[in-house]
LUMLUMTOR-73729 format. One record per atom (N, C-alpha, C): residue in one letter; x negated, y, z. Coordinates in steps of 0.05 Angstrom, whole numbers, padded with zeros to 5 digits, always signed. Atoms other than C-alpha are relative to their C-alpha. Layout:
AXYZ
...
***
This chain:
X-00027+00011+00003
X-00001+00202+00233
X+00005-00020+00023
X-00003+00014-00033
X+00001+00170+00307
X+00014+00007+00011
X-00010-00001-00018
X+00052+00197+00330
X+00028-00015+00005
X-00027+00014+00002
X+00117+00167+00361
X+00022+00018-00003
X-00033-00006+00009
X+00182+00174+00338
X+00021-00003+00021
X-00031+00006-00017
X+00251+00183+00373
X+00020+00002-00011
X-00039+00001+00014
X+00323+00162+00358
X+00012+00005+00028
X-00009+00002-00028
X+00377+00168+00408
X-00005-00019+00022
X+00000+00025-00013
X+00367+00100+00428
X-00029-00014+00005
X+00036+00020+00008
X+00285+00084+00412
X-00016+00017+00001
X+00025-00010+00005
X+00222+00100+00416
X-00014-00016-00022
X+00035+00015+00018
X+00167+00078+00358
X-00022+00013+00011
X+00028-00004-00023
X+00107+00077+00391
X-00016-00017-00027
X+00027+00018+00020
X+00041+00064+00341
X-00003-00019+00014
X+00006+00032+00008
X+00018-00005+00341
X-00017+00010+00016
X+00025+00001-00006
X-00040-00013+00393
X-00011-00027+00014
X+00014+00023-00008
X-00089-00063+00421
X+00023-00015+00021
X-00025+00016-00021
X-00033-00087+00472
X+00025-00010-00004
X-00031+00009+00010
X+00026-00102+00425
X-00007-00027-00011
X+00007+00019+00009
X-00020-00159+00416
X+00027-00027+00000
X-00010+00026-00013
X+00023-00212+00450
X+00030-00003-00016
X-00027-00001+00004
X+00089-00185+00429
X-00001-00002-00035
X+00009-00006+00034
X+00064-00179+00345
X-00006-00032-00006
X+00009+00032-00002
X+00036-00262+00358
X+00033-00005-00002
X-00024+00020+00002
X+00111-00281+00385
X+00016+00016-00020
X-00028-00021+00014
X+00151-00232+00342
X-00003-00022-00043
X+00007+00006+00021
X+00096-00261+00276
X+00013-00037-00002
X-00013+00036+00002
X+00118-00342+00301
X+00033-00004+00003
X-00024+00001+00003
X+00186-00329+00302
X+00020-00022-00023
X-00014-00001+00024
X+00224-00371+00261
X+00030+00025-00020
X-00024-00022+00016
X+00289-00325+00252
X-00018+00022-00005
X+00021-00029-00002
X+00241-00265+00254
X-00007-00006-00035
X+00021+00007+00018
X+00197-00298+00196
X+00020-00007-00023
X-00021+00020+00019
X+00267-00334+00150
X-00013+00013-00031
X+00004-00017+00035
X+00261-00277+00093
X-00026+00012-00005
X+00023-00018-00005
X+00190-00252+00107
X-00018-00023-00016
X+00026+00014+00012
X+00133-00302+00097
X+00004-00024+00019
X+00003+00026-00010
X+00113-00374+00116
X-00015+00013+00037
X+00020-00003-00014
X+00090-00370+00183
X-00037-00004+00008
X+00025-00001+00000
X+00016-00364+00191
X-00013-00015+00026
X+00009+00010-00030
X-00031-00391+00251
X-00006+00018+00018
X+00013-00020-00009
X-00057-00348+00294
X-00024+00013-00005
X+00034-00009+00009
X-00125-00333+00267
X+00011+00022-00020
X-00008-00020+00028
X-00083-00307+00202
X+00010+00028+00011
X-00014-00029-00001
X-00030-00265+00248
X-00026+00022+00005
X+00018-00019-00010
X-00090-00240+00290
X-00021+00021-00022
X+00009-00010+00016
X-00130-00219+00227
X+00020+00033-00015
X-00015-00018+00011
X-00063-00181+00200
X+00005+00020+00028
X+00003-00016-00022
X-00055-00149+00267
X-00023+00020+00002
X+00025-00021-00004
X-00124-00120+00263
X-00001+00012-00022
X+00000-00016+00025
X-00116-00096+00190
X+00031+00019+00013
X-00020-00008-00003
X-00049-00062+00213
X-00015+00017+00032
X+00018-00025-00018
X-00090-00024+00276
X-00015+00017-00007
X+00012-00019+00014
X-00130+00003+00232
X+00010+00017-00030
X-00019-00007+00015
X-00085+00019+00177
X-00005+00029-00004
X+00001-00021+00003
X-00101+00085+00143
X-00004+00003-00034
X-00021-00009-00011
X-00063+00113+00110
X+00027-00008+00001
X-00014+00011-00010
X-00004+00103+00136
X+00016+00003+00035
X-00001+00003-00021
X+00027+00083+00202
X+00014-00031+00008
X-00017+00025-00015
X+00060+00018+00248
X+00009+00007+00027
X-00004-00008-00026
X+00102+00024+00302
X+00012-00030+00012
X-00016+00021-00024
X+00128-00020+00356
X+00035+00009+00009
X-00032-00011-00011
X+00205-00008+00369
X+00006-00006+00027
X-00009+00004-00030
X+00228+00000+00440
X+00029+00013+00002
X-00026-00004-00003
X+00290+00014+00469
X-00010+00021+00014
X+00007-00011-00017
X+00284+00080+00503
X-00011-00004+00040
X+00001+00007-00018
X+00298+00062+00570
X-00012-00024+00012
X+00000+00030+00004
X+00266-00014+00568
X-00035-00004-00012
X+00024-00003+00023
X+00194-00014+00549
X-00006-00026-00007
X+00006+00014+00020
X+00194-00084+00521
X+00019+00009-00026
X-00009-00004+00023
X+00193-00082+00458
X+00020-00019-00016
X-00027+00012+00011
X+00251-00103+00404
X-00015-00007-00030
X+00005+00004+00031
X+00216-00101+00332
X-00023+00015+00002
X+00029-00016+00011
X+00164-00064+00292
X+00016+00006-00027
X+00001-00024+00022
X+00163-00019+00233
X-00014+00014-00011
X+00016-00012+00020
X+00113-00003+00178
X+00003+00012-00015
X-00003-00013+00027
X+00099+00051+00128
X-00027-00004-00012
X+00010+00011+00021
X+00049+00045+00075
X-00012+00019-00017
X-00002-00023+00022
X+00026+00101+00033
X-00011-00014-00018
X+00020+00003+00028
X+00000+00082-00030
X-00022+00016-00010
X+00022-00021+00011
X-00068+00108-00046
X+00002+00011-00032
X+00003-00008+00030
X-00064+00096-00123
X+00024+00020-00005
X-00032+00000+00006
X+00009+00118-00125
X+00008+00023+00030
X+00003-00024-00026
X+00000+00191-00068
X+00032+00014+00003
X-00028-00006-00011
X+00081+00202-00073
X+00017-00009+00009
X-00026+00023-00016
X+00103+00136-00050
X-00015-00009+00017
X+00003+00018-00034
X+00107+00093+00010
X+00011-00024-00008
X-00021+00026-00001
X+00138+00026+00021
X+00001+00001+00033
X-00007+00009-00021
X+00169+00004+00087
X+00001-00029+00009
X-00008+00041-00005
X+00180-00066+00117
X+00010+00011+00035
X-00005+00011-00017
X+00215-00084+00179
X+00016-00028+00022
X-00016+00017-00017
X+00233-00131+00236
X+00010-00003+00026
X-00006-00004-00029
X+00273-00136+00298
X+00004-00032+00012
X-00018+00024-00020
X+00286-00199+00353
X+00030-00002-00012
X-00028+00004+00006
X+00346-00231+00340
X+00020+00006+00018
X-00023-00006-00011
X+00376-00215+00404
X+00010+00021+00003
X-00013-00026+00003
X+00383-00145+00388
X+00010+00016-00032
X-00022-00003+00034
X+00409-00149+00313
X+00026+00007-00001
X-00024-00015+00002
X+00470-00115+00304
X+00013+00024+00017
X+00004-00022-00020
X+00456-00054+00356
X+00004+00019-00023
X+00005-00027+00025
X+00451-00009+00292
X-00042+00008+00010
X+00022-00006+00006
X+00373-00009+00315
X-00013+00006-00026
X+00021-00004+00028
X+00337-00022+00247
X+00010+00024-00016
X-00001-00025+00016
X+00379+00032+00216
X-00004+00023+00015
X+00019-00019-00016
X+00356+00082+00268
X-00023-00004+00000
X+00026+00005+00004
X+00291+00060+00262
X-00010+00008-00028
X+00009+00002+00033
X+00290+00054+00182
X-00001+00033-00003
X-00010-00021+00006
X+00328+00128+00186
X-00025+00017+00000
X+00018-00012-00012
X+00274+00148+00229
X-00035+00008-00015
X+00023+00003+00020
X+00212+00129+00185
X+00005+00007-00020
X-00002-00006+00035
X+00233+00151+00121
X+00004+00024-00004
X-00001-00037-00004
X+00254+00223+00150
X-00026+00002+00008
X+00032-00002-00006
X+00190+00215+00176
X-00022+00015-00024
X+00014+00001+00022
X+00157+00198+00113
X+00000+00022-00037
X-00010-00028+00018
X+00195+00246+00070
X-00012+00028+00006
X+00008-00020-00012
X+00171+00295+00113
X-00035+00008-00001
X+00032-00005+00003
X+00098+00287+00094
X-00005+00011-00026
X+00005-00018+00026
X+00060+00328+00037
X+00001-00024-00013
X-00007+00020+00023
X+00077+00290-00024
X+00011-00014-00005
X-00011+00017-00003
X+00120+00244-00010
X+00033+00001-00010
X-00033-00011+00009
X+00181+00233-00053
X+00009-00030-00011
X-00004+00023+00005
X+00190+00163-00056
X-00002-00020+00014
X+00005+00023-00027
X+00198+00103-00005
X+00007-00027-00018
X+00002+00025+00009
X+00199+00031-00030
X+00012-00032+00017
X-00014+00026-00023
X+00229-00030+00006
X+00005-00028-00016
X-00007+00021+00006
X+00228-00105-00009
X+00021-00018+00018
X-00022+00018-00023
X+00286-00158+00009
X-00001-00016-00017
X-00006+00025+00013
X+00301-00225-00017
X+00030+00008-00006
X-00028-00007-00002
X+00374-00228-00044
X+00013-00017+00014
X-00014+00012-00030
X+00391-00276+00013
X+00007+00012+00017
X-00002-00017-00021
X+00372-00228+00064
X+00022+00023+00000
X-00019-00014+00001
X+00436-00195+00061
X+00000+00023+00016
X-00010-00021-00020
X+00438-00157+00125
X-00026+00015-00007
X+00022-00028+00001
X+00370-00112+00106
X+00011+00008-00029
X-00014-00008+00020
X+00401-00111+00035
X+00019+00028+00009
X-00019-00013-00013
X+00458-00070+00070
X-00017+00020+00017
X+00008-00022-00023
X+00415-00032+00119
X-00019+00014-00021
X+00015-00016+00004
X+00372-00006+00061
X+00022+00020-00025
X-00020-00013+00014
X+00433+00013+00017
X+00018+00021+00021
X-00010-00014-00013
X+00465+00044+00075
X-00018+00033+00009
X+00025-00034+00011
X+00394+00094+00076
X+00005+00008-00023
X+00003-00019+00026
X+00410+00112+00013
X-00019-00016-00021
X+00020+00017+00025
X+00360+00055-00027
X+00009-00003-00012
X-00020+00015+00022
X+00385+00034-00092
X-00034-00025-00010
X+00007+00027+00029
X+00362-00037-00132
X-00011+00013-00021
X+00003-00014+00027
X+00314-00013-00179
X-00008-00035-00020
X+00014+00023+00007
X+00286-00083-00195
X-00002-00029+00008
X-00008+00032-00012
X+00303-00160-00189
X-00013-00010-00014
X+00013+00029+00014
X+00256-00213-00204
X+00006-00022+00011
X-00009+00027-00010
X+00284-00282-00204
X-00014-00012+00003
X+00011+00030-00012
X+00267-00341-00172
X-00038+00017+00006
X+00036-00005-00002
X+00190-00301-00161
X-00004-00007+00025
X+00004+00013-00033
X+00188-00311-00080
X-00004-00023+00003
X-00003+00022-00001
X+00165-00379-00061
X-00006-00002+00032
X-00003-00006-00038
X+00181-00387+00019
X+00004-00036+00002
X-00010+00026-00003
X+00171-00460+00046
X+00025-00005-00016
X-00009+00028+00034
X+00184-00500-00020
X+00030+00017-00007
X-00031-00013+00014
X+00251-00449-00042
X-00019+00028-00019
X+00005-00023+00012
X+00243-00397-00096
X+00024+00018+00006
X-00017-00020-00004
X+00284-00332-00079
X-00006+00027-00023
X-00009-00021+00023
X+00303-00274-00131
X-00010+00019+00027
X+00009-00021-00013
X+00258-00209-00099
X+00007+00015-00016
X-00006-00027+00008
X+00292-00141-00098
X-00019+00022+00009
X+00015-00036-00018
X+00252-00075-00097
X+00029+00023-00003
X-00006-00024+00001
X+00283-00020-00071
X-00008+00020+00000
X+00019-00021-00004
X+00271+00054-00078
X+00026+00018+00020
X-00008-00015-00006
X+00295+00112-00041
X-00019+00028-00011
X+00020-00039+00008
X+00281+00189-00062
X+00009+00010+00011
X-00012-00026-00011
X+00291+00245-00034
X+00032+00010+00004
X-00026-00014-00001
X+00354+00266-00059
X+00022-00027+00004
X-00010+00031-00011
X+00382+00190-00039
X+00005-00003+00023
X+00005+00008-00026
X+00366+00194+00033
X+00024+00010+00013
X-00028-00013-00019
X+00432+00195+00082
X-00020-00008+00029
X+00010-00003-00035
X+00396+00210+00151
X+00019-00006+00020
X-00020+00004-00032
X+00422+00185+00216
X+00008+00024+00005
X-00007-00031-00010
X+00470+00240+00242
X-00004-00005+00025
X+00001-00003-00030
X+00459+00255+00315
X+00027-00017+00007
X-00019+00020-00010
X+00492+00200+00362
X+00021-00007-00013
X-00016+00021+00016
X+00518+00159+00306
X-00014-00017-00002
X+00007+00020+00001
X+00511+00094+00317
X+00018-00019-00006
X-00016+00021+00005
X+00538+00032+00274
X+00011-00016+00021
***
């Protein structure tokens, strides 16, 4: 499952020993990090970095802009061992390229992906209900709200209400060729 992906506009490129630098500034981010997790030190990112290179099964990619090979974000899938028909997703992009329609070419991209593998009939996605704009980008794939737990998230000293989402199969609206928000 190494291979990269293409949108009109991106490449995902697997995760490798060299996205080191960019996975460090992308993990200390504050805007990057708001709805995600506390930031960590570097011993922690570098530890999650190396669990996420070896990641199996599964995959992680690095988002690039076609033409541009720094990178813009990243993008994980997940298979669930116990649980061999689902996945979960997570992603994040820089802030100075938020509102490109990236993450939903990206998201589109992984989930046709992931649909596309033997057994797979179920994708998973967490958001805070703050995080509005991935709220929107996973409802716009086709995710629905299966599950809100209040106040459970505790993010530097705030409790936040965590939504799971799901997507299935017959849910999924795929990027159409050169449509971009």
């Amino acid at each position: 499952m190494k291979n990269e992906l293409f949108t009109a506009r991106l490449v995902l490129a697997p995760l490798n020993a060299n996205d080191w630098p960019f996975y460090l500034a992308l993990r200390q981010n504050p805007d990057v990090m708001k709805y995600m997790a506390e930031i960590d030190n570097e011993d922690g990112i570098r530890q999650s970095f190396e669990r996420l290179l070896n990641q199996e099964p599964g995959c992680y990619f690095i988002i690039r802009e076609q033409h541009n090979p720094q990178a813009v974000g990243d993008i994980g899938l997940n298979i669930n061992r116990l649980v061999p028909d689902a996945a979960a997703v997570g992603y994040s992009l820089l802030p100075h390229v938020r509102g490109k329609g990236y993450a939903y070419e990206a998201l589109s991209a992984v989930c046709q992906f992931a649909l596309n593998l033997p057994g797979i009939k179920k994708i998973s996605a967490l958001a805070l209900r703050e995080n509005q704009a991935s709220i929107q980008l996973l409802e716009k794939v086709g995710f629905r709200c299966e599950i809100v737990t209040k106040e459970s998230y505790l993010l530097n000293g705030h409790y936040y209400d965590d939504c799971e989402y799901r997507l299935y199969e017959e849910n999924f609206r795929p990027l159409q060729p050169h449509s971009h928000p």
